[in-house]
N, C-alpha and C positions, 0 to 999 in steps of 0.2 A: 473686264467690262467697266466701262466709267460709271461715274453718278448720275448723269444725264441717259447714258440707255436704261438706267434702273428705273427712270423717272416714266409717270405714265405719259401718251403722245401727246403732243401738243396741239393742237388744232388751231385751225384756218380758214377764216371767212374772209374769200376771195372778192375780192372785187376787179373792176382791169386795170392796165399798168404792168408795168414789170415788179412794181412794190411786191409783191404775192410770193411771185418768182424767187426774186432774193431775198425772202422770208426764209421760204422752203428750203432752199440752197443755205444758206445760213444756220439755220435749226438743225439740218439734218449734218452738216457739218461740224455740227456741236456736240454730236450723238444723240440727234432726241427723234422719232419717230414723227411726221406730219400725217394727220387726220385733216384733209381738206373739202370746204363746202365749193363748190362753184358756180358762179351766178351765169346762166343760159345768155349769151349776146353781149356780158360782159367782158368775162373772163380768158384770159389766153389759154388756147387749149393746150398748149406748152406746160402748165401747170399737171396735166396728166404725169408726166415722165418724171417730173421732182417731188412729188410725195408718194406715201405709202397708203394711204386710202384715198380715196376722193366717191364725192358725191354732187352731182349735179342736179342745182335747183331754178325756178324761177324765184323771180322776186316776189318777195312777201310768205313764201313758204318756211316760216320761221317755228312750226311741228318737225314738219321733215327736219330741220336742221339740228333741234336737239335730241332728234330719237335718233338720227345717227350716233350725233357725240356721244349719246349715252353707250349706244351696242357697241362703238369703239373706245369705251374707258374713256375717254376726255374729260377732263376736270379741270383745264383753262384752254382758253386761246385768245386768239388774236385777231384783230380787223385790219387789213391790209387793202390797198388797193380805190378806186375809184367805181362810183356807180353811175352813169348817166345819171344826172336828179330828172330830166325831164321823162323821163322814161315813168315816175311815178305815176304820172296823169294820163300815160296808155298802154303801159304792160303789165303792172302788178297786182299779179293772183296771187291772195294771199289764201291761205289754209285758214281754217279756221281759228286756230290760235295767234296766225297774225291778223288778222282781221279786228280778232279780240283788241290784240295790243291797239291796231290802228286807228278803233275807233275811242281809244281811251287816250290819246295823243294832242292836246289841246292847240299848240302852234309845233305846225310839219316844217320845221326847219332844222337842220341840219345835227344839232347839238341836240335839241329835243327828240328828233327822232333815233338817232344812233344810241342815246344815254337810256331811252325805252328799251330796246331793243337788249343791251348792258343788263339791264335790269331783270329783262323776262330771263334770260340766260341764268344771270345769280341766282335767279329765286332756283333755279333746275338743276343748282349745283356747281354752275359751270364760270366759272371766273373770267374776264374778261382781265388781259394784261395787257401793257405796252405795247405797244407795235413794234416799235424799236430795239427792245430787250437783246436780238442777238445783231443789231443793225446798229452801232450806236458809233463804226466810223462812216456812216452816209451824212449823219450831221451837216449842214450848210457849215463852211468854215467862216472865220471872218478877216474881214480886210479886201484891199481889192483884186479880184481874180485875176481881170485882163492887162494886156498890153495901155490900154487907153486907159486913164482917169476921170472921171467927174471933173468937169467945171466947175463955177462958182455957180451958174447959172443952173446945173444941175443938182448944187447942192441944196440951192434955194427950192429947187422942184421935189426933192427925197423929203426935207424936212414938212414940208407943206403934205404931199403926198400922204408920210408916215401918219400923222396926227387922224387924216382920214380913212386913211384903214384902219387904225386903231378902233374909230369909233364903228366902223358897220360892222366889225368881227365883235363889239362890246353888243351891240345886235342882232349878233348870229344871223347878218346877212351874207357876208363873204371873207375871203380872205388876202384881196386885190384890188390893185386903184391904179389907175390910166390917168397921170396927167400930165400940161405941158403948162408953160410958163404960170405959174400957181393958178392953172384951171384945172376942173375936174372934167376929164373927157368921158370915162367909162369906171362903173362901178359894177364891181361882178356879184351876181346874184345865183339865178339855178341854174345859168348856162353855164359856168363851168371858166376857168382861167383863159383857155387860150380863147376863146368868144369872147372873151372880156377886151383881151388883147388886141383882134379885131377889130372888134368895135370902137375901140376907144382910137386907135393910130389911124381906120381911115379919117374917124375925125378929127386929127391933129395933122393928118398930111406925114408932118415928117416930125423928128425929135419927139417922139413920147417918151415918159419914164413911168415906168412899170415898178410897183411897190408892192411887194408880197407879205405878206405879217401873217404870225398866229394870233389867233384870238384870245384879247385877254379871262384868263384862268383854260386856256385850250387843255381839254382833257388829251392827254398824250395814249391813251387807248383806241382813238379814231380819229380820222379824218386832221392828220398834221398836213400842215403843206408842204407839198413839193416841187421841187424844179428838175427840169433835165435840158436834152438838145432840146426837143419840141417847143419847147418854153422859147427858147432862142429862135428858131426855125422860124414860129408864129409873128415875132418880135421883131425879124427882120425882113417878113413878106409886107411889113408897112410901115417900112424905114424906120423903126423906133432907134432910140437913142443909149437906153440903159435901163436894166434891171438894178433895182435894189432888194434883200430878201432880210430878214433877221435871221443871222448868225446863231447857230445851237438851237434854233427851233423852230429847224423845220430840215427836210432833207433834201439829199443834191444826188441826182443817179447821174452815171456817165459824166463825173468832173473831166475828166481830161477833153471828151466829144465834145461836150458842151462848151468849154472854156474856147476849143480850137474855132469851133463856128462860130461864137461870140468874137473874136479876135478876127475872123476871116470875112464878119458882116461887120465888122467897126462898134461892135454892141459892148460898154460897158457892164462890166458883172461885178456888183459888191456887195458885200456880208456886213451888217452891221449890226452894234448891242447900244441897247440903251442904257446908260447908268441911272442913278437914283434920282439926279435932275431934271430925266427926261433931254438930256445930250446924247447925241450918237457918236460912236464912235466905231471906227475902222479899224484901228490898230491899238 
């Protein structure tokens, strides 16, 4: 028996996405048991078959969820996965002790409310760890994915772009910026990445570039960003031009799907890190 079956289960608050999925798959390949929440309309009901408890909640039911962890030993886990945010404003029943939390929550954004959330959990015993922990080659790589490169003209759009996402994720409004020839077309807020995406390329027509950033000091226990095909799918139903993402911080599902459909819609894909100047670089 390894050190990881010795260890007690790990636990898993589901959100949707495949993130969840290759958690599960992940953890339990590592020998460690999944104790899974699952969120009603969000979550893949695929996540049934890859763990070894599961409980299905609504939102806001955040009793239910540590009185399972508790009857199933859990002493940490993990936040995986995506939640509708607009869903807040017409489906969440919370129980009573989220209710508590939600009315003690002073600005409902995004980092405020998951780090409440982190909190009520610790106080219950219950640790709240990485997401990534047994995910750590999904990683964005860096440098550039596709067949095509950046222009000049696209480099002047990344640079512009970057400095703007920087600042509304310094705001904990998003993690995403739509623009084209250094205009701001779309800034993502509670709808979500690919609405951002949307929105911003039909108002650009054609050539958008897509800027994804972690927010500075992103707690790596929830809500990292991610990309996959969808991300491309979205990007090329109005003719965008190029995604950029930061490299090492934030993850990539289906690199080879994704890379092929980005190459097969003419869509640049690049990873990039900033150094200590505030320079990007590729490679």
């Amino acid at each position: 028996m390894t050190d990881q079956e010795n260890m007690p289960p790990i636990g898993l608050i589901a959100g949707g996405g495949q993130f969840p999925l290759l958690f599960a798959e992940a953890a339990r390949a590592r020998g460690r048991k999944v104790v899974a929440i699952a969120h009603q309309h969000e979550t893949d009901v695929q996540i049934e078959g890859k763990t070894d408890k599961l409980c299905w909640v609504k939102l806001g039911q955040l009793g239910k969820i540590i009185k399972f962890f508790h009857q199933q030993g859990v002493e940490e886990t993990v936040f995986a996965g995506t939640i509708t945010k607009t869903r807040i404003f017409r489906d969440i029943l919370p129980d009573f002790k989220g209710l508590t939390l939600w009315n003690k929550i002073d600005a409902r954004q995004d980092d405020a409310i998951l780090r409440s959330v982190a909190g009520a959990l610790e106080a219950e015993g219950i640790q709240v760890i990485p997401s990534t922990c047994y995910l750590e080659h999904l990683f964005f790589p860096r440098g550039i994915l596709t067949r095509k490169k950046p222009t000049e003209s696209h480099w002047e759009d990344i640079k512009f772009g970057w400095k703007i996402a920087r600042e509304i994720g310094r705001l904990d409004i998003g993690q995403c910026i739509v623009v084209r020839d250094r205009s701001v077309l779309a800034v993502e807020a509670i709808e979500g990445t690919d609405a951002t995406i949307r929105r911003g390329g039909e108002l650009g027509k054609t050539g958008a570039v897509v800027v994804k950033l972690k927010k500075p000091g992103q707690d790596f226990r929830f809500d990292l960003p991610a990309t996959g095909i969808q991300t491309i799918k979205t990007l090329a139903s109005v003719q965008g031009a190029l995604l950029a993402v930061e490299a090492g911080q934030s993850l990539l599902f289906d690199r080879e799907a994704m890379v092929k459909a980005a190459n097969d819609a003419g869509i640049i894909v690049v990873g990039l890190v900033e150094d200590e100047t505030g320079n990007l670089l590729s490679v």
